[in-house]
VEXKEGU-404842 format. One record per residue (C-alpha): x, y, z. Coordinates in pm, 1 decimal. Layout:
N
loba px X, py Y, pz Z;
...
end
This chain:
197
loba px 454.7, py 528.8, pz -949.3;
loba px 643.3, py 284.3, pz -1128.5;
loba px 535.1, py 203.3, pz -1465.4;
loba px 676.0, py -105.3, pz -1712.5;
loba px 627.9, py -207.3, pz -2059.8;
loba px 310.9, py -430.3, pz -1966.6;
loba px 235.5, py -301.1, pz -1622.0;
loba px 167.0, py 19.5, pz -1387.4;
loba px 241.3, py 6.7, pz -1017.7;
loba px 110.1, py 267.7, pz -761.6;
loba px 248.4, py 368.3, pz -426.4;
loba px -46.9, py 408.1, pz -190.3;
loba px 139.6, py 528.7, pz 144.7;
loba px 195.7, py 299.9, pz 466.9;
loba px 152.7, py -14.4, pz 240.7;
loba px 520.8, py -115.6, pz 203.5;
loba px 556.4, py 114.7, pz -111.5;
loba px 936.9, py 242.4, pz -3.9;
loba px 1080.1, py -126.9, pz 46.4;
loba px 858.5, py -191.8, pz -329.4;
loba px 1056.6, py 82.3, pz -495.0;
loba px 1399.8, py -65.4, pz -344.0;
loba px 1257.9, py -381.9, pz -485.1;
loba px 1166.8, py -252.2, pz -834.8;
loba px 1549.7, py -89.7, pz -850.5;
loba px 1675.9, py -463.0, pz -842.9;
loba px 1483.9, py -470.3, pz -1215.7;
loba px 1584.1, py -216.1, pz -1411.2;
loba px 1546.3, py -388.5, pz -1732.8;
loba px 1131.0, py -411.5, pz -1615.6;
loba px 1104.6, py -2.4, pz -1535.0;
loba px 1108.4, py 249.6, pz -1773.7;
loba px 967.8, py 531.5, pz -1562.1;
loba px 966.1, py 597.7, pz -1199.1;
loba px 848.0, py 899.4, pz -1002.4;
loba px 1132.6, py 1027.3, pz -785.5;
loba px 1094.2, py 849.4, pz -483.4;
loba px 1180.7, py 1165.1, pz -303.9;
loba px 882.1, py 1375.6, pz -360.4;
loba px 515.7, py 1341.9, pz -304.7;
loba px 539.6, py 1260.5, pz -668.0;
loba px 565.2, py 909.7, pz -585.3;
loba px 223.8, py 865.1, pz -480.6;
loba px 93.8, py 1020.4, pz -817.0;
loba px -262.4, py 784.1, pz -916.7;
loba px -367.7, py 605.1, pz -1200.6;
loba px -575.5, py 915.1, pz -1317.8;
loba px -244.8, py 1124.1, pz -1298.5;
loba px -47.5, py 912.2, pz -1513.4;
loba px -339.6, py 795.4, pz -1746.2;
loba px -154.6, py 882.2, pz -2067.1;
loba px 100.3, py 642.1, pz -1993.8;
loba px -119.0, py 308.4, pz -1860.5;
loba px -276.7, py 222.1, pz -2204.2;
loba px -330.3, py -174.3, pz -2211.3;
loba px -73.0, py -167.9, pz -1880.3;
loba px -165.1, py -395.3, pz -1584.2;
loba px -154.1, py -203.0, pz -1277.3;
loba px -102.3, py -306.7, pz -954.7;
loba px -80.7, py -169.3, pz -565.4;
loba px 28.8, py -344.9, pz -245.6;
loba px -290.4, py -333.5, pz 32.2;
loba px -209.9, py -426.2, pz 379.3;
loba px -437.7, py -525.7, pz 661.4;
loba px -707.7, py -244.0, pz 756.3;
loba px -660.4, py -193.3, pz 1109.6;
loba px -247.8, py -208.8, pz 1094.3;
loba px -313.3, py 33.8, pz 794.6;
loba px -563.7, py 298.7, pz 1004.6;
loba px -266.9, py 222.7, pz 1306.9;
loba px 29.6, py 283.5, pz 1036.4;
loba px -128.8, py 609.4, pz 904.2;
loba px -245.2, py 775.2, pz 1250.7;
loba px 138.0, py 705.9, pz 1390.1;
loba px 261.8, py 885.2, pz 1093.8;
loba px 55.3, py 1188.5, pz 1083.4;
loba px 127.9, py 1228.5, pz 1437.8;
loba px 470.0, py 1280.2, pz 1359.9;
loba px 525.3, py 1398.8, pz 1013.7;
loba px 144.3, py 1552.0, pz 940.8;
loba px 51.7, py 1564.4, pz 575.2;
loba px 138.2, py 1683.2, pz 191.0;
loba px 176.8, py 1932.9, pz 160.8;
loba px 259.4, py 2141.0, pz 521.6;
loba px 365.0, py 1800.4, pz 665.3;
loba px 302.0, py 1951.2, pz 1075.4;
loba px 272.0, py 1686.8, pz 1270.5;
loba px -138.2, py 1629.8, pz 1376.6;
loba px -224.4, py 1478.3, pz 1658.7;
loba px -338.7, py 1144.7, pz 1641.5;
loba px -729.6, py 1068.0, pz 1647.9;
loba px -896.5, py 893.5, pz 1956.2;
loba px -961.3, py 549.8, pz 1856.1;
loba px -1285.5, py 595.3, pz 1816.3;
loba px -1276.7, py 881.7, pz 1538.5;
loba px -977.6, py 634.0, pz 1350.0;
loba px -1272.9, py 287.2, pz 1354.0;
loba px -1564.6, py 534.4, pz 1240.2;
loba px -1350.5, py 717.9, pz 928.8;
loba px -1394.5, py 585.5, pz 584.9;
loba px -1054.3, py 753.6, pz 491.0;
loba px -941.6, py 394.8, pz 386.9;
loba px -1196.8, py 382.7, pz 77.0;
loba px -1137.3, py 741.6, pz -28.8;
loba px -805.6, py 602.7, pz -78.9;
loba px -920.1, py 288.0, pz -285.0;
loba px -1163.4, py 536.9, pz -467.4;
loba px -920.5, py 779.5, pz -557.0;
loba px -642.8, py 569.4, pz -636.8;
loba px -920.4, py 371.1, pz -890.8;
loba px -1061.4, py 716.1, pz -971.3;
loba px -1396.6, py 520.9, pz -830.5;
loba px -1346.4, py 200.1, pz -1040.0;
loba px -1265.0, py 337.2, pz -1412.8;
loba px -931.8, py 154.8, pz -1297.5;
loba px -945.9, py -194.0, pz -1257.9;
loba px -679.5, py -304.6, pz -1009.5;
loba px -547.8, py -627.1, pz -1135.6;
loba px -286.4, py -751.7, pz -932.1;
loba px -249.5, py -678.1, pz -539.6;
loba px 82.0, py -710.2, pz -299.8;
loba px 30.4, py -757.1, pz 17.7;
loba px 241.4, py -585.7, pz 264.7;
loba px 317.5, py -877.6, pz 504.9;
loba px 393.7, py -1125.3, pz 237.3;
loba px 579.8, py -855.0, pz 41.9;
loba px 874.2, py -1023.5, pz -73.5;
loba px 663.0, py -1326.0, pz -201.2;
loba px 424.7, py -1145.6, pz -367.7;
loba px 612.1, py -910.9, pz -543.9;
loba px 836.3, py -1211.0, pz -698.4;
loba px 551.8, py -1342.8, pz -798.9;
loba px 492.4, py -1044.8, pz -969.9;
loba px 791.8, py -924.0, pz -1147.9;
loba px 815.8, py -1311.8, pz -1254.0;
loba px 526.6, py -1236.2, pz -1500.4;
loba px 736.7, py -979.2, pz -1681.1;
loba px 1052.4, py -1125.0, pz -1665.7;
loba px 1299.2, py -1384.0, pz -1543.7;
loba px 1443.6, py -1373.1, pz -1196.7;
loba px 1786.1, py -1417.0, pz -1147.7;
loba px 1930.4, py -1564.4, pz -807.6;
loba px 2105.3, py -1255.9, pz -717.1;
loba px 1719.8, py -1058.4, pz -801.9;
loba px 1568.2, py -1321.7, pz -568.4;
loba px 1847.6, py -1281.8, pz -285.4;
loba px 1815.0, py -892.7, pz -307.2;
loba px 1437.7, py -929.1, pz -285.0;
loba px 1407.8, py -1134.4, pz 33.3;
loba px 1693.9, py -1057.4, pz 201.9;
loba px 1553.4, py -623.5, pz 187.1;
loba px 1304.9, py -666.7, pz 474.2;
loba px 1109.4, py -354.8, pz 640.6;
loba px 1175.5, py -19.1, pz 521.0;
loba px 1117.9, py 299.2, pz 704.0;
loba px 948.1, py 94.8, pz 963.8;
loba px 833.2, py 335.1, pz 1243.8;
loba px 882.2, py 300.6, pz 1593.3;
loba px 521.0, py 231.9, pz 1817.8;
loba px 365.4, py -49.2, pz 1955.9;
loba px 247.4, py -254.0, pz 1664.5;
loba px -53.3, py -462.1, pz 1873.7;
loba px -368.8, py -398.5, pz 1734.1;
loba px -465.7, py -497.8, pz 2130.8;
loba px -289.3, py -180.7, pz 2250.5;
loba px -527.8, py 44.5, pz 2050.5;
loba px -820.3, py -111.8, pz 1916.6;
loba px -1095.5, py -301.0, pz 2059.7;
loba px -1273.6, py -558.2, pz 1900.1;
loba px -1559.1, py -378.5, pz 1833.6;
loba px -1366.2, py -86.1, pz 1688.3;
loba px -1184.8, py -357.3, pz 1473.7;
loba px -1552.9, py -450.0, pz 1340.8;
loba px -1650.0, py -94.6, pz 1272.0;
loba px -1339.7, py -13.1, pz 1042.3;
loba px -1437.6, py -273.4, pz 827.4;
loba px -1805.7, py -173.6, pz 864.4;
loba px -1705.5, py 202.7, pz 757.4;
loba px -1475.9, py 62.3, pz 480.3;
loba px -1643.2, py -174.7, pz 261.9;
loba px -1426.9, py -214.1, pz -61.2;
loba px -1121.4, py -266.4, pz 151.3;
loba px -1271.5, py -515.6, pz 347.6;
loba px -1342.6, py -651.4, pz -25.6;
loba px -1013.2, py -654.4, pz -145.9;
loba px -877.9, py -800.1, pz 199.2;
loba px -1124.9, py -1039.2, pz 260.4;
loba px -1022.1, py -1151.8, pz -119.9;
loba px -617.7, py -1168.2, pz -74.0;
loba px -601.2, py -1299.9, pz 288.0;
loba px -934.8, py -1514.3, pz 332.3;
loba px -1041.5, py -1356.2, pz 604.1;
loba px -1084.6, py -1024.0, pz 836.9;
loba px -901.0, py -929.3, pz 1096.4;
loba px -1096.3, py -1023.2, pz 1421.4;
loba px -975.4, py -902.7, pz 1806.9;
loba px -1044.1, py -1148.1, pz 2033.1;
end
């Protein structure tokens, strides 16, 4: 987590959250706390670090569902899970569209809704958004700007990113089915769901 005077940002995994910290390190003037980003530390919740969020706006980046569901298989597959981290193989596609994982992670990271999300980054705009967000706490100097945009992907892992390649249409439909307040908060941010032709 990284926490400000006047906000709170958490680091909910496969959402961008390493190249956000890198970001957040061009601002040191905005952060005066950050969980070691080498520990599981970093993705502490709200709930964990309630005693420091009083009248704080808090924020999280969100990315697309499916790419999300895709992001997270490919990585337990490889690196497994706090705290044994052995690799697990990954789910049949099937299993991965009928999980509602995704909204245990909106529900615990909102300790089911007692914290109200306020501001959202999404993942493949990350750059913009996040300007836009550190610009409400701060100025942004040129050299911030150039350091922010010019980052790109971080810890980017290696797979073929098509939705096509793993997902059909149908399973597309279910994850959003089986994951209602994501769909929410996506549908909200981007306009629309993610449809397969």
């Amino acid at each position: 987590m990284v926490i400000g005077e006047r906000f709170a940002w958490a680091h909910l995994p496969k959402t961008g959250g390493m190249a956000t910290e890198r970001m957040f390190r061009l601002f040191p003037e905005l952060v005066v706390f950050a969980d070691p980003d080498d520990t599981d530390e970093k993705h502490a919740t709200f709930r964990a670090r309630r005693r420091m969020l009083d009248g704080k706006l808090l924020a999280m980046n969100l990315r697309r569902l499916p790419f999300w569901v895709l992001s997270r298989a490919q990585y337990v597959s490889r690196e497994g899970i706090w705290p044994d981290y052995e690799p697990i193989p990954m789910a049949p596609a099937d299993e991965l569209a009928e999980s509602p994982f995704p909204d245990s992670r909106i529900h615990l990271y909102s300790d089911d809704g007692r914290f109200r999300i306020e501001r959202w980054m999404r993942t493949e705009f990350l750059a913009q958004d996040f300007l836009g967000f550190v610009s409400e706490f701060g100025d942004v100097s040129d050299e911030q700007r150039e350091g922010v945009l010019g980052l790109g992907q971080v810890n980017r892992q290696d797979y073929d990113h098509s939705l096509e390649a793993w997902f059909s249409p149908a399973q597309v439909r279910t994850m959003y089915e089986r994951n209602p307040a994501w769909a929410a908060i996506e549908e909200k941010l981007y306009g629309e769901l993610v449809e397969l032709a």
